[in-house]
N, C-alpha and C positions, 0 to 999 in steps of 0.2 A: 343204439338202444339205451345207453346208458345219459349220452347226452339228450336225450328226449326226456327220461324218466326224470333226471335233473334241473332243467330248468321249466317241468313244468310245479316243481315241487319244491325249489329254493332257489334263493339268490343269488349272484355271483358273488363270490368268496367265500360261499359258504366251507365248512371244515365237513371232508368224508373219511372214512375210515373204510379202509379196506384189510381187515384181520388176515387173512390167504394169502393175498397177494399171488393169485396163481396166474394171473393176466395182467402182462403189460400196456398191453391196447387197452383196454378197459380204464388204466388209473391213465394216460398219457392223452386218453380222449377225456376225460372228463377235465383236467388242468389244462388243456388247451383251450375248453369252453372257457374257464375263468375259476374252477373249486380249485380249491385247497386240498392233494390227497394226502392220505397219510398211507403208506403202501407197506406191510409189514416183509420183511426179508428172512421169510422161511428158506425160499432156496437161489441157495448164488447163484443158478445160473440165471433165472429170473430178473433176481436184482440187478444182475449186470447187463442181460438186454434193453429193459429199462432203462438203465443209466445213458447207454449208449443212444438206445432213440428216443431220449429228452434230448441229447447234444445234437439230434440232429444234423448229423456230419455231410457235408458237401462231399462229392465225389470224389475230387483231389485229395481231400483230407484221408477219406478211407484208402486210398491209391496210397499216399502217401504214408499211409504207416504199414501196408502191405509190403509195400518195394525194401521198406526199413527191413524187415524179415526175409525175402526173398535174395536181397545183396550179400547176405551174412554167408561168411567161406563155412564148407563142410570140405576140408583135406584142399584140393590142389581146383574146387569148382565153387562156384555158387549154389545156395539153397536151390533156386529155380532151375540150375542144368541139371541138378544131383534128380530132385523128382521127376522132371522133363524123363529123364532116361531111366527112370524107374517106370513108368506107362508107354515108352514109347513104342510106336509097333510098324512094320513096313505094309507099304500098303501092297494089297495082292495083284492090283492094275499095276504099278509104276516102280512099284518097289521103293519109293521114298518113305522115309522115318518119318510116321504122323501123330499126332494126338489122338487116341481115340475116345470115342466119349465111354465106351468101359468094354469088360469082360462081361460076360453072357457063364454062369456057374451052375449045376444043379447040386444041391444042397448033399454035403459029404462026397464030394468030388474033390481029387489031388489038383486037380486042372483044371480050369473055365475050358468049356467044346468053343466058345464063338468069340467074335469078338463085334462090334458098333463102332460104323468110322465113316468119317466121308471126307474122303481126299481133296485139298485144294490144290492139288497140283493137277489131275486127272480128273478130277471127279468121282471116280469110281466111289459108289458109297454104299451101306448096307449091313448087314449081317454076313461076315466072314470067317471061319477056320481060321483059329488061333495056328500063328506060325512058328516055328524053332527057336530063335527070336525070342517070342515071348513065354517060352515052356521056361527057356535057361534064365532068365530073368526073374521067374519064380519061384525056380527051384534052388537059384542060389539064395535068395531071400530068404524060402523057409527053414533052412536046416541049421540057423542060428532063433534059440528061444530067447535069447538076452534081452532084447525089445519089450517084449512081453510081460518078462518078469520086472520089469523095469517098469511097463503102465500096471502091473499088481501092484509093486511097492508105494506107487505114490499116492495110492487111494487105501491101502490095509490102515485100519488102524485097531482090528482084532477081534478073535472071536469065532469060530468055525462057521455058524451059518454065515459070518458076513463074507468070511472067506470064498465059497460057493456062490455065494449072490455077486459078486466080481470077477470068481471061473466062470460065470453064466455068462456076466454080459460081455467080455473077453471074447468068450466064443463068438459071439456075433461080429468079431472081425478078422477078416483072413492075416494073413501074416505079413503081406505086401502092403496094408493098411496100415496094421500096427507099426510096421517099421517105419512107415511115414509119417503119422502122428508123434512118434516120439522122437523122433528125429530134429521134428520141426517142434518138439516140447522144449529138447534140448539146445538146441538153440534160442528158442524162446528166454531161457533161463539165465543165457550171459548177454543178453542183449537191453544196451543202454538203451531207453525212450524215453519222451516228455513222458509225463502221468496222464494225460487226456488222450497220446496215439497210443499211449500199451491198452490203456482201456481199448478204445476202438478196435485195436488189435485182436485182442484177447475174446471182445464179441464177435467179431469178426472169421476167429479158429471154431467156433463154434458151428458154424456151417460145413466146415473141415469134417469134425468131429465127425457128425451127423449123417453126412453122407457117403464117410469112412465107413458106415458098415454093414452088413449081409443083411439087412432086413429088406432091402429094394425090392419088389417084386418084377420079376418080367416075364412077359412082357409088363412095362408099368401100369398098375391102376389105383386108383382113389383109396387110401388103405394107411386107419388108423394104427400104427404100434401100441399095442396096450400090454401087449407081452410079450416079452423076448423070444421068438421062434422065427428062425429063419428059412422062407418060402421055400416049396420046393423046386424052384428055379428064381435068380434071383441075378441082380447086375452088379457087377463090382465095379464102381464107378472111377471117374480117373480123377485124380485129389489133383494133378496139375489145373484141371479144368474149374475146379474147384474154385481155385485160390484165385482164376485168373477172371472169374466172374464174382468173385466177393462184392468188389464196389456196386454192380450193380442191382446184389441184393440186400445189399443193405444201407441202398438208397431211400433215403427219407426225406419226402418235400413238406412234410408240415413246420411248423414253427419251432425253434429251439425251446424246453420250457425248463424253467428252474429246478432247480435240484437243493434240497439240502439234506442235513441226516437230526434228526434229531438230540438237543431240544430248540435246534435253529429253526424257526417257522420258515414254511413258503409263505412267497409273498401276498398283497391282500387280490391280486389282480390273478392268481394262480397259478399251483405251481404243482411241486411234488417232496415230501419228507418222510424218506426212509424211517423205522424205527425195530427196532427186534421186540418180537410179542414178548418177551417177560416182563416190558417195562407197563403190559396194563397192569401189573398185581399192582403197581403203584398210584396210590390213590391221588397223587397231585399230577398226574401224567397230562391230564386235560387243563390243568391250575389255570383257572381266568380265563376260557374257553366254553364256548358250547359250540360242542361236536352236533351235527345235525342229524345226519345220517350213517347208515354204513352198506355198503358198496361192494357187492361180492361175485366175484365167477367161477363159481362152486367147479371143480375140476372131478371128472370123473376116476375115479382110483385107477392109475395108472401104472402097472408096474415099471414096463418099457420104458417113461419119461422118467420118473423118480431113481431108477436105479443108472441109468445113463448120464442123469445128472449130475448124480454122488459120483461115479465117474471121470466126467468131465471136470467135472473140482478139482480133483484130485491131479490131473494132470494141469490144470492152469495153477492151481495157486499150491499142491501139494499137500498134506494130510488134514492142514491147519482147514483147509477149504472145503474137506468132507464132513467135517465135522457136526455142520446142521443138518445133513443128509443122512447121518447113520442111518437111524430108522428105517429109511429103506433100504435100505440094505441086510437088515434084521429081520425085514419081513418080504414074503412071496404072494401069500394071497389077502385077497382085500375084500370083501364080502359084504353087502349092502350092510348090516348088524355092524359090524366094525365103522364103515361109513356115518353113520348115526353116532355114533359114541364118539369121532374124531369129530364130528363139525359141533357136536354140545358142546363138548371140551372147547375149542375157539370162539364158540360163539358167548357160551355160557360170560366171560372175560370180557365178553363187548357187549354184554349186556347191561353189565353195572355198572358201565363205565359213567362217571358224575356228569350231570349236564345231558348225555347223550338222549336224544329222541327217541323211543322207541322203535323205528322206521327202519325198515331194508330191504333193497331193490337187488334182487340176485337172479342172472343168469346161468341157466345148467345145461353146457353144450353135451353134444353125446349122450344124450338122455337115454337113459333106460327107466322102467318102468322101478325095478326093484331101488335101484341108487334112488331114486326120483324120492321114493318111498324112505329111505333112509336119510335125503336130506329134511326131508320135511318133518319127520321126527325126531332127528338133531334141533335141530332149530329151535320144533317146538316148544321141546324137553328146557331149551335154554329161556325160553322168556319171550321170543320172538313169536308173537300169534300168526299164521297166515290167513290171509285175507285175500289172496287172489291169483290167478296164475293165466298165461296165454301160452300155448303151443302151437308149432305146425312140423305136423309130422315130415313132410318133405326137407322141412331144414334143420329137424332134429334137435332140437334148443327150445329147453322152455323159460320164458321171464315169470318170475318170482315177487309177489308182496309181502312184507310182511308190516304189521305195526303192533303196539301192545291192544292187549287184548281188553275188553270192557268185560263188568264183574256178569252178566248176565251170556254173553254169547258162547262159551265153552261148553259143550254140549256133551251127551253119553255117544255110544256106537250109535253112526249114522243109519236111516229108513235106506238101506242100499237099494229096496225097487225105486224108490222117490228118487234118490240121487239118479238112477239110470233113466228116469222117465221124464225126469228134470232135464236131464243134458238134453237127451235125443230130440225130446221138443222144442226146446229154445234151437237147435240146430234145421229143426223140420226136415231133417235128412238121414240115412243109412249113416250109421257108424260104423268103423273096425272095433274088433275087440280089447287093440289097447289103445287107443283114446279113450273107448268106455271107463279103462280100468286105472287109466289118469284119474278123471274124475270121480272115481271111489276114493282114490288116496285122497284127494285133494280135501275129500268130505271129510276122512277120517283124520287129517290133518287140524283141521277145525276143532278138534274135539279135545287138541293137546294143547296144555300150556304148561309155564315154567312148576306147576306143583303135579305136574305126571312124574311118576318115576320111570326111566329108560328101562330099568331093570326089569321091572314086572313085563316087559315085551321078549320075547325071544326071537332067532332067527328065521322062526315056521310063519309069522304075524305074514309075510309077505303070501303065502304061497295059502294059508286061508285065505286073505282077502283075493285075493285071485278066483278060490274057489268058489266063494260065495256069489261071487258077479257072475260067474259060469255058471253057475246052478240056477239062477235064474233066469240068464237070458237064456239056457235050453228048458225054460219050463213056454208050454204052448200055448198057455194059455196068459203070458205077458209079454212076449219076443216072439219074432221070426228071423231068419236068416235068409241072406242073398250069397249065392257064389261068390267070390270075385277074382279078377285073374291080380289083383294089385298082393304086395307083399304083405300086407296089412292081413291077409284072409278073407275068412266069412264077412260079409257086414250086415249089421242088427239092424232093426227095426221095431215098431208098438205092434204088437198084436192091435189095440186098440187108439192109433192114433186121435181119437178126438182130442179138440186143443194145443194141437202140437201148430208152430208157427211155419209159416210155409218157407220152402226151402231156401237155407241159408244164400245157393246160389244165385236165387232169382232174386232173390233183396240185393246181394252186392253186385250182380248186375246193373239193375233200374239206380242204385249207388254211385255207382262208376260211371254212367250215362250223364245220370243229372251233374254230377263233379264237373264232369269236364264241360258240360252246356254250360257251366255259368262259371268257368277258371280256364283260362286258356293257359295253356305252354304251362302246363305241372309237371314237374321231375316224379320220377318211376316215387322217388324217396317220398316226396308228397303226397303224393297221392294213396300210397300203400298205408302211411301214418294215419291220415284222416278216416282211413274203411277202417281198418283196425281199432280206431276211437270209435267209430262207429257200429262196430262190433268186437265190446270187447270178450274178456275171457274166454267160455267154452264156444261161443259163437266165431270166435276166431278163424277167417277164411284161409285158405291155404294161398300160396303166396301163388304159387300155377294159376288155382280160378282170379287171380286179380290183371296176372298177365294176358289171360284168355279173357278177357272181357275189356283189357283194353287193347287188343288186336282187334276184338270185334267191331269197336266202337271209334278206334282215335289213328290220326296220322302223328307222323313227326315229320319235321323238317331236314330237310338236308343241313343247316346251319346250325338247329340243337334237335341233335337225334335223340339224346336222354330226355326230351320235352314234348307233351300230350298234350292235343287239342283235338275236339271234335270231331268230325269228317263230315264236310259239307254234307254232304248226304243223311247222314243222320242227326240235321240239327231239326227241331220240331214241324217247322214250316215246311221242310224237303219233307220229311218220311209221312204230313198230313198229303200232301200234294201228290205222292205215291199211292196213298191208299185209295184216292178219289177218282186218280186214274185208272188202277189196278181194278178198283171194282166196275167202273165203266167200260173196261175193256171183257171183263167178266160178262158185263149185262149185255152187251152187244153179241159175245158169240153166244150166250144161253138163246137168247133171240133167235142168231142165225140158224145153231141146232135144232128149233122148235119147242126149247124149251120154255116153261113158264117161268120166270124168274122173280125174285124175291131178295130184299137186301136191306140191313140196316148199317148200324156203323163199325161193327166187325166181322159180317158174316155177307156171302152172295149166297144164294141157295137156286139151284135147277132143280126143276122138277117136269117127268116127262108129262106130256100132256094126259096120260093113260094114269098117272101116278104110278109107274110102273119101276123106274128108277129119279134116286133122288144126288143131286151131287153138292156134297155140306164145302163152300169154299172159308175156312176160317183163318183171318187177318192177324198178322202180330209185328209189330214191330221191332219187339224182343227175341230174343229165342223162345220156342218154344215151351206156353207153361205145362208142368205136371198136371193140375188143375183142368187146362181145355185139352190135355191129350185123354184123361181117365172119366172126361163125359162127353166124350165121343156120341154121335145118332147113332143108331144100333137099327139093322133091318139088312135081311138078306140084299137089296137095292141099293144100298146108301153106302156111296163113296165119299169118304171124310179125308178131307185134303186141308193142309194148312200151309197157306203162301207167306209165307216170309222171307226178310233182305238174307243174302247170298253170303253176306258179310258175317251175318249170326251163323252159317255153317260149323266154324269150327268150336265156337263156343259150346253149339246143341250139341256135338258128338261129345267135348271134354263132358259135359253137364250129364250124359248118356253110362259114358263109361262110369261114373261116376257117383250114379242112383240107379241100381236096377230096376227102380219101380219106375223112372222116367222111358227107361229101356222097353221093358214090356210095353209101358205103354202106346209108345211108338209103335212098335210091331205086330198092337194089335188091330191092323187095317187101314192104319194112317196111308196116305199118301201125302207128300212134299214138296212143293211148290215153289223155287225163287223166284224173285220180282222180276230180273231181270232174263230167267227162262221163259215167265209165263209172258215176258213182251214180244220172246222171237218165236214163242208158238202161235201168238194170234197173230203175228205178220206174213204166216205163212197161206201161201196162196191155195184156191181151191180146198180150204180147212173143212172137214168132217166130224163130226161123232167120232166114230169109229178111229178117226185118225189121233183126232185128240185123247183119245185113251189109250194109246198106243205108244203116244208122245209125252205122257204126262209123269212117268218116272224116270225119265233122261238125263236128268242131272242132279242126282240127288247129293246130300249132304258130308259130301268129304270133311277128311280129320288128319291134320298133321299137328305131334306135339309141338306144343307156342314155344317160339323163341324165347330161352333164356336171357333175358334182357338183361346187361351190367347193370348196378347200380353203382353211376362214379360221384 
């Protein structure tokens, strides 16, 4: 996202400014395209991931500064035997000393009930009854606090709440943990290395760290920490296993890129230059520069990351290393209002910086609706006008514009029915209630510039505009609602659709179709970029209907499976040459039946000779429109059937799920027809009336969710 945004919008070497610095990927992809970052170093541990994946270390390299720390004596053993036999556990088949991959614990429990292991000497593998063995193992470890008190010390640097906020995150590790962490701290501490392996090293503990403690859930699922509460069953994971798979997570095949720290520039070819935010108060910081842009991944208020971080300082580099981290540690809750007030305060700084563009391209993962709301009146409040925003709800991240504002577009409170009757029609589809209510912020965004004052807003601003989009969309005579089974809820609709544009997905369909007719072999990444330009902002497809449309539509090759090209079958010539047949094969049995038949270029029609019954056959080469399902012929007689490719099945059903009003429409009397069903009913021998209607709902429209396709 970001190297897209960048080089549609500046030149290689241009200079960006990333004030946060809360994402290393973000500043390490955009100097590998060829900018210039400036990456500010709020928090070490940040800074030091960064460092380490600009060096780009080779595998050996990381192996080799591991084995540096693993070699190092603890009493009469090695680092590696001492943890070894702190996890070790016998297995319940063979009885051999194995590795397990962890403890199975439920939450204030003295003991883990299970254990996870899979024997290489037997096999035997699974979910096991922790053994006597591993009870005395645990028990001897807990009943010394010195460890503990040892990872307090190296992170206090004072203050009672901070005190708490370091007994909090403490708790989040059992005592079998901590002794191992600090254990391998202490050692850390007398251990000679180059400067570039302690680095590698020191990123490297860092995965230690992390998987050192009780927030695991088990069994495991997808599950952000955003605050320190530990599951109520949860895996204590094995730190040997840890250490012995570092190299391969913190394998990185891209390109090494330059490092320096400021006031040394990266190079003009691109690079990376640390700098500490206090040095924008300095007016020559940019001297003989012009900054272009600035570049941000707005982070959602995090307790869980921010106070583990200050943490993990603490034990790598000691009190000196918490130091930029107090603050979290001072504070627990973080509140959209607070949110707004911390991103002004950073941004306001990079606002006036000399030279700089007014221009800012920011991502905000984890989006929530309120935070959403509080970035964009930080921002505002600072100077930065927004001008534009893309979401998909399924990937939960919305991209951000902003530029300075012209003297004319800063507006009063937005026409909220126009904002909502705005989105829904440029969408021509059912909304959820919070994309609706994006697009009110987004409005009410608009309205802010650098001479708002934050202050005159309070913490309730969010939960009116909330209320105001709700009071209308439940007024009946401007909104309806649709059930829906999706997590989103209800989904909205116009009481009075006139002018709304027809449904987003039938446009990125017919989109996706013509793409690949005239670009053969397009990566998932291409193709997803040009529909996106093609529909930008609130029109924004979700990234499913783009996969659902090219399963409908496209093969890949055995040789580039990430590569989309047509499907003979659906290039224009094949699906004309289908229809010419399909309706010939139509007029032939209306004939055999007795019926009168009638046909032009997307429709066969039977009629009985009595006009007694009429049968409507309507042609699509697409999936089925809204449009010809909701003007259906209508007459106790008239069966309305729509024959279309086999292939559109699972597109029609996402497109189904997806719009109740396509749904209805279906169901109200439709029958369904593939191409390649209605070829094996007319080849059937001795064919009927009677038989043919009998036959004629035998393979309808199946729906399995579209493969989640990599993008590599």
């Amino acid at each position: 996202m970001v190297r897209s945004w960048l080089n549609a919008s500046y030149a290689k070497g241009s200079l960006i400014i990333d004030p946060l610095g809360a994402n290393p990927m973000a500043a390490l992809e955009a100097a590998r395209e060829g900018f210039r970052v400036f990456f500010s170093r709020n928090n070490p541990i940040l800074w030091l991931i960064l460092e380490v994946m600009a060096l780009s270390p080779e595998k050996e390299s990381i192996k080799t500064a591991v084995n540096q720390l693993l070699i190092s004596r603890i009493g009469e053993e090695t680092l590696e035997s001492h943890i070894k036999s702190l996890y070790a556990t016998p297995c319940a088949g063979c009885g051999c000393m194995i590795q397990p991959i962890g403890f199975i614990w439920k939450k204030d429990s003295e003991l883990p009930h299970s254990r996870i292991y899979s024997c290489p000497n037997c096999g035997d593998e699974g979910k096991r009854n922790i053994s006597q063995h591993d009870i005395e193992i645990i028990s001897g470890i807990g009943i010394s606090g010195l460890h503990r008190k040892r990872a307090f010390q190296r992170v206090l640097q004072g203050g009672e709440y901070e005190q708490e906020s370091i007994e909090t995150a403490l708790d989040c590790y059992l005592p079998r943990a901590i002794y191992t962490v600090m254990t391998i701290v202490n050692t850390l501490d007398r251990l000679s290395m180059e400067k570039e392996q302690k680095r590698i090293l020191l990123a490297a503990l860092l995965t230690v760290f992390d998987e050192a403690s009780s927030l695991w859930h088990w069994p495991e699922k997808k599950h952000r920490h955003l605050i320190l509460n530990i599951p109520s069953q949860f895996i204590e994971k094995n730190l040997w296993l840890s250490l012995e798979n570092i190299p391969e997570t913190w394998l990185n095949n891209g390109d090494p890129v330059p490092v320096s720290y400021w006031p040394n520039m990266p190079p003009q070819g691109g690079g990376i230059c640390f700098y500490n935010r206090r040095l924008l108060d300095e007016k020559n910081f940019f001297s003989g520069l012009s900054a272009d842009a600035a570049v941000c991944v707005f982070p959602r208020p995090n307790q869980a990351f921010w106070t583990l971080s200050a943490l993990w300082s603490g034990w790598l580099w000691g009190k000196k290393g918490v130091h930029p981290m107090r603050s979290a540690l001072a504070r627990r809750r973080y509140d959209w209002y607070w949110f707004a007030q911390a991103i002004q305060a950073t941004m306001e700084d990079v606002y006036t910086l000399p030279g700089l563009e007014k221009k800012m391209f920011g991502i905000f993962p984890q989006a929530a609706a309120n935070y959403y709301l509080g970035l964009l009146l930080g921002a505002g409040c600072s100077g930065f006008h927004y001008s534009g925003s893309a979401f998909r709800e399924s990937r939960d991240t919305i991209q951000i514009h902003w530029r300075e504002a012209g003297s004319k577009e800063i507006q009063n409170s937005p026409d909220w029915q126009m904002v909502i009757s705005d989105y829904l029609s440029i969408r021509g589809e059912p909304a959820p209630f919070n994309d609706i209510l994006l697009q009110g912020i987004n409005a009410f965004a608009s309205g802010i510039d650098k001479d708002t004052d934050l202050d005159k807003f309070d913490d309730g601003l969010f939960k009116q505009i909330q209320e105001k989009i709700s009071s209308l969309l439940h007024s009946e005579h401007f909104a309806v609602s649709f059930p829906s089974s999706s997590a989103g809820g209800s989904l909205w609709w116009l009481t009075d659709p006139s002018g709304s544009a027809k449904p987003l997905s039938e446009r990125v369909e017919i989109q996706i179709r013509d793409f690949l007719n005239f670009s053969e072999n397009s990566s998932l990444y291409d193709i997803d970029r040009q529909i996106c330009e093609k529909f930008p902002g609130p029109a924004t497809p979700s990234r499913e209907l783009v996969i659902s449309c090219l399963e409908s539509y496209s093969d890949t090759s055995i040789n580039t499976p990430s590569y989309y090209s047509l499907r003979r079958e659906d290039l224009p010539e094949s699906r004309q040459k289908d229809l010419d047949e399909l309706k010939e094969i139509l007029t032939q049995c209306g004939k055999k039946f007795g019926m009168r038949v009638m046909k032009n270029e997307l429709y066969v029609t039977w009629q009985g000779i009595k006009g007694d019954i009429v049968y409507s056959y309507v042609f699509s080469i697409e999936s089925p429109k809204l449009e010809t399902l909701q003007s259906a012929r209508t007459g106790a007689r008239v069966v309305n059937v729509m024959v279309f490719p086999g292939s559109r099945s699972g597109l029609f059903k996402y497109r189904m799920r997806n719009d109740p009003r396509l749904s209805a429409a279906a169901e109200d009397g439709w029958h369904f027809l593939k191409f390649r069903y209605l070829r094996r009913m007319a080849a059937r021998d001795n064919l009927t009336l009677s038989m043919w209607e009998e036959l004629l709902d035998g393979d309808p429209p199946l729906w399995d969710s579209p493969t989640q396709i990599q993008l590599l």
